[in-house]
C-alpha positions in Angstrom: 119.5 128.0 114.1 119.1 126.5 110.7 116.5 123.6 109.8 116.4 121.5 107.4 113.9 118.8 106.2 114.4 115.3 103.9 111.0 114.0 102.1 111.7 110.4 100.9 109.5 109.1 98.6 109.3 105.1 98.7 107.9 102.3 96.7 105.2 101.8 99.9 105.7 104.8 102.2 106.8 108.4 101.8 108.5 110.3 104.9 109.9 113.2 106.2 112.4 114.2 108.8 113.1 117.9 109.7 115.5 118.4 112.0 117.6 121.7 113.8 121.1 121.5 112.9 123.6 121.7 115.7 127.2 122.6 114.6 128.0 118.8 113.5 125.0 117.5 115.1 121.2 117.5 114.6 118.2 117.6 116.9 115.2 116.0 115.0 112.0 118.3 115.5 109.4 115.8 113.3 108.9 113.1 111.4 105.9 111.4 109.5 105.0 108.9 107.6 102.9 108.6 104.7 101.1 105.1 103.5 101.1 106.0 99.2 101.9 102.7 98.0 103.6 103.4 94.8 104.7 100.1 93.8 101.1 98.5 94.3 99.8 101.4 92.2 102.3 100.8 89.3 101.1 97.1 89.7 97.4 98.0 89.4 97.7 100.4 86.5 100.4 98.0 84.4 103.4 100.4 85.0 101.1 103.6 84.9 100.3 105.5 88.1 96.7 105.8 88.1 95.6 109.3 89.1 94.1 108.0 92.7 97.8 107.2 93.7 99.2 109.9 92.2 96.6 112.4 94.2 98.4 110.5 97.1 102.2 111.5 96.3 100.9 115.1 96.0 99.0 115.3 98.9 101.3 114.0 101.3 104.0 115.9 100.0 102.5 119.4 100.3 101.8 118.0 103.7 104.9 117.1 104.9 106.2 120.5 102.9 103.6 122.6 105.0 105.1 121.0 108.5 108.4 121.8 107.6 107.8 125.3 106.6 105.6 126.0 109.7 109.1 124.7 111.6 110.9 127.0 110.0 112.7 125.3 107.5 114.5 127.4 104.2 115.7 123.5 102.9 113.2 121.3 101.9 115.2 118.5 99.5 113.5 115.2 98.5 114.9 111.9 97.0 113.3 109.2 95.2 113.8 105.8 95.5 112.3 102.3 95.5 110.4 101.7 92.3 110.5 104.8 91.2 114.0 104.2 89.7 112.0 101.5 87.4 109.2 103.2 86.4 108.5 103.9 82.9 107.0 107.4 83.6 109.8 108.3 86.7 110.6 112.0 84.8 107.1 112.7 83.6 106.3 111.9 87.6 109.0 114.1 89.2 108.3 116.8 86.6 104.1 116.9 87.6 105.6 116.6 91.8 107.9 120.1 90.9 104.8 121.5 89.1 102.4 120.9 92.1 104.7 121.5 95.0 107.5 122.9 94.0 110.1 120.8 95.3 111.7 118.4 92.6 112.5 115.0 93.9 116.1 113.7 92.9 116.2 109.7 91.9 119.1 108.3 93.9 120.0 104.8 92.7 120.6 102.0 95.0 124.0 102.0 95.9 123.5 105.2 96.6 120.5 104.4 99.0 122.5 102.3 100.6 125.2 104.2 101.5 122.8 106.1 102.8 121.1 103.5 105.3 124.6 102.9 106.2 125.5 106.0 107.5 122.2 106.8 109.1 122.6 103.1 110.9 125.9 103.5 112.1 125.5 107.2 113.6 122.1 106.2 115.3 123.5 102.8 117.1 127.0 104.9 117.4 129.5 102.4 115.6 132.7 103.8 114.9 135.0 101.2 114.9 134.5 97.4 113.6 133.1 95.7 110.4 129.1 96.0 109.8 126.7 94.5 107.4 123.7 97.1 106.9 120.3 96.1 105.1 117.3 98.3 104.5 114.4 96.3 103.7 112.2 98.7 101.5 108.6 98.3 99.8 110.7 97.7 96.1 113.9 97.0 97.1 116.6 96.0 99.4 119.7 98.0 99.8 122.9 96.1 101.6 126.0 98.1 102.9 129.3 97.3 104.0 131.6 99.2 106.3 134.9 97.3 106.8 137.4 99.3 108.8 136.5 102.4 106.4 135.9 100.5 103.2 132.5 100.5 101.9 130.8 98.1 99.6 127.2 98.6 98.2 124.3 96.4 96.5 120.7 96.0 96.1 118.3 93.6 94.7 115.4 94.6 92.9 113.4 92.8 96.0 110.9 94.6 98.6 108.6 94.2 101.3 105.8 95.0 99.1 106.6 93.7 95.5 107.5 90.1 97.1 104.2 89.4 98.7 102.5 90.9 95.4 104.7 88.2 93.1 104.9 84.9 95.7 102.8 85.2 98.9 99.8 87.1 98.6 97.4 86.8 101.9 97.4 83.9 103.1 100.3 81.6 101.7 101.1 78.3 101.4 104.3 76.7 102.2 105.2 76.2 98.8 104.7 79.8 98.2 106.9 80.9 101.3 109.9 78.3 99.6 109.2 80.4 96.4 109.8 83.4 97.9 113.2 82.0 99.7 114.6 80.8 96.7 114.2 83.9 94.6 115.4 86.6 97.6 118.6 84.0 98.1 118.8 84.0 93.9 119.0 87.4 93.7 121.5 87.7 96.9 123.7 85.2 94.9 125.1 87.6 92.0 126.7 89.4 95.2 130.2 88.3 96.6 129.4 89.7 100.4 132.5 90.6 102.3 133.1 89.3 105.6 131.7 91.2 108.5 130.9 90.9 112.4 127.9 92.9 112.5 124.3 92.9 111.3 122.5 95.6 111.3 118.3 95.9 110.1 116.4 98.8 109.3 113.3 100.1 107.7 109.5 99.3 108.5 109.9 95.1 108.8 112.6 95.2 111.3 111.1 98.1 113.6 107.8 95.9 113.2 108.9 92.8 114.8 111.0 94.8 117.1 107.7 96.2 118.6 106.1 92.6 118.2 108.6 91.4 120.2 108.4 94.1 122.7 104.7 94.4 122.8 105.1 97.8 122.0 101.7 99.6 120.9 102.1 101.5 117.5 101.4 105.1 119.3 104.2 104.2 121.5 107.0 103.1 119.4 109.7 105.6 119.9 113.6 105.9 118.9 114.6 105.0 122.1 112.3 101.7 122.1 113.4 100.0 119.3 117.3 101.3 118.7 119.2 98.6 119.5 116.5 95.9 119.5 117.9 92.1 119.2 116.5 89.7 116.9 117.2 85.8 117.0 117.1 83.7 113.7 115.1 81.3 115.9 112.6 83.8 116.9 112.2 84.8 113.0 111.3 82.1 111.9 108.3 81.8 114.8 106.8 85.0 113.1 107.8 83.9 109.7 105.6 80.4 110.9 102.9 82.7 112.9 102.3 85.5 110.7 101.7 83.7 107.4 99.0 81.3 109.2 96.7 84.7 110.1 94.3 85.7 108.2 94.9 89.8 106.8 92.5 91.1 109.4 94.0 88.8 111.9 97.4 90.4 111.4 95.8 94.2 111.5 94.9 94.1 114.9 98.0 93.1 116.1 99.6 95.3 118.8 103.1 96.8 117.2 102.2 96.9 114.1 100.3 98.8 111.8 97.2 98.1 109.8 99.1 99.2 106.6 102.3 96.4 107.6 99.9 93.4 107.7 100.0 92.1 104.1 103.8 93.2 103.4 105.5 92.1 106.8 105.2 88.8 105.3 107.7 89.4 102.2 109.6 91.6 104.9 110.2 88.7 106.8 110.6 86.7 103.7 113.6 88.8 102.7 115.3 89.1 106.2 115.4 85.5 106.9 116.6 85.3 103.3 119.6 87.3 104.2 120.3 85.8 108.0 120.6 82.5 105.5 122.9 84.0 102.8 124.9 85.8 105.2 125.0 83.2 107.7 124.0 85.0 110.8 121.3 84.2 113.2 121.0 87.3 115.1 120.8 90.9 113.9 120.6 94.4 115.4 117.6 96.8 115.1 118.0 100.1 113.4 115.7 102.6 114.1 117.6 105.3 111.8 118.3 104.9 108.0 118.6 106.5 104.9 116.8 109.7 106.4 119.0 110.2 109.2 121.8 109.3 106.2 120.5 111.8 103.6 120.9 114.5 106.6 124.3 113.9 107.7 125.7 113.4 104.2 124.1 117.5 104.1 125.8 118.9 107.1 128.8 117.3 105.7 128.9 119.6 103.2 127.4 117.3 100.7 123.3 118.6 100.4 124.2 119.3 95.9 123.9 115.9 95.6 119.8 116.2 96.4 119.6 119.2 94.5 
């Protein structure tokens, strides 16, 4: 049977999915996670990628691409999003990535990201009918999606996980600095007419982080199964929101659920998600363990894989 694998490479973390397609249907075989941290590497060298971070990309890539051959896989496609989109030296940086692992990533932009996270959302919670809101909460940016009855809407906001707590909150904020961060997720938010919905749905590293807060689920543990689906309360939000951002950086590390690498940028994470609870005027919204990866595969099986090409 074929296989076929997705590298996404983020503004915080690059992944990869490969997976054993099934007539319409897929049967996921991996999937990694690297930590890179483009966007605080663009930060740190003024818009250039110093050559530590860039020894990263590679690395992780020809890892990821070493997996996926050893499974078998004849499609290998990646996609860029996140900061790279912004970055001054994006084509210089894919062109070096083709030269050193021959796969060339393809920038999508963030409508199309998006779209993406929608469709990999919908299929892994299996909504088919009703109107859904669907937010992915990335280290650069946050991509919004709306299904209504078959239409679709898209918008992002130049806004991550990451880049917030670089700009507002830092370590160890102050309330001030948590009100800063508000206003300027719900300013950005505001150039955006969102269409009325019933659903919310969450994904990317944030949301399954306070899903497996709330669960006390160790990190080793957290599976598909343990988080798809997961319910979160405004109310209980804004406890972690309030919890979080009086620990200390180390004091957040140890936590069980989440990882080392999540305890500086959970707090613009969380930031940004009770940000949109407030714009959107929910107070509940539904974990998403699948996203833009699950997305980027389906949109290939439907006969749709030139677009990563």
């Amino acid at each position: 049977m074929e296989r076929v694998a997705v590298i996404e490479l983020g503004s915080f973390t690059f992944r990869c999915l490969v997976v054993e397609v099934q007539g319409e249907d897929f049967l996921v075989l991996f999937r990694d996670r690297a930590y890179v941290n483009l966007a605080a590497g663009l930060k740190e060298g003024r818009g250039e990628l110093p050559l530590a971070y860039f020894r990263g990309a590679i690395s992780a890539i020809l890892k990821f691409k070493a997996r996926a051959q050893d499974l078998g896989c004849k499609e290998i496609f990646a996609i860029a999003t996140g900061v790279i989109r912004s970055m001054g030296g994006a084509k210089k940086f894919l062109d070096e990535i083709k030269k050193a692992t021959n796969i060339k990533p393809i920038i999508i932009t963030g409508e199309k990201e998006a779209q993406l996270s929608l469709k990999g959302a919908l299929w892994g919670l299996g909504r088919r009918q009703g109107s859904f809101c669907v937010f992915d909460i990335g280290g650069g940016s946050t991509e919004l999606g709306f299904w209504l009855q078959g239409s679709t809407y898209f918008f992002t906001i130049p806004l991550g996980a990451v880049t917030l707590t670089d700009s507002y909150l830092g370590d160890l904020p102050s309330g001030s600095d948590i009100e800063l961060a508000r206003q300027r997720v719900l300013q950005e938010l505001s150039h955006f007419k969102a269409p009325h919905h019933q659903e919310l749905i969450g994904t990317g590293g944030t949301m399954i982080s306070l899903a497996a807060l709330k669960k006390g689920i160790m990190i080793g543990d957290i599976t598909p199964e343990s988080i798809n689906g997961t319910r979160l309360f405004g109310a209980e939000i804004k406890e972690y929101a309030i919890k979080l951002s009086n620990m200390s950086l180390q004091e957040r590390a140890v936590l069980p659920g989440l990882n080392p690498h999540r305890a500086r940028p959970i707090l613009g994470g969380i930031a940004i998600l009770g940000s949109i609870l407030e714009y959107l005027g929910h107070d509940q919204v539904i974990v998403s363990f699948f996203d833009l990866m699950e997305g980027a595969i389906i949109t290939y099986l439907q006969g749709e894989g030139h677009e990563f090409r």
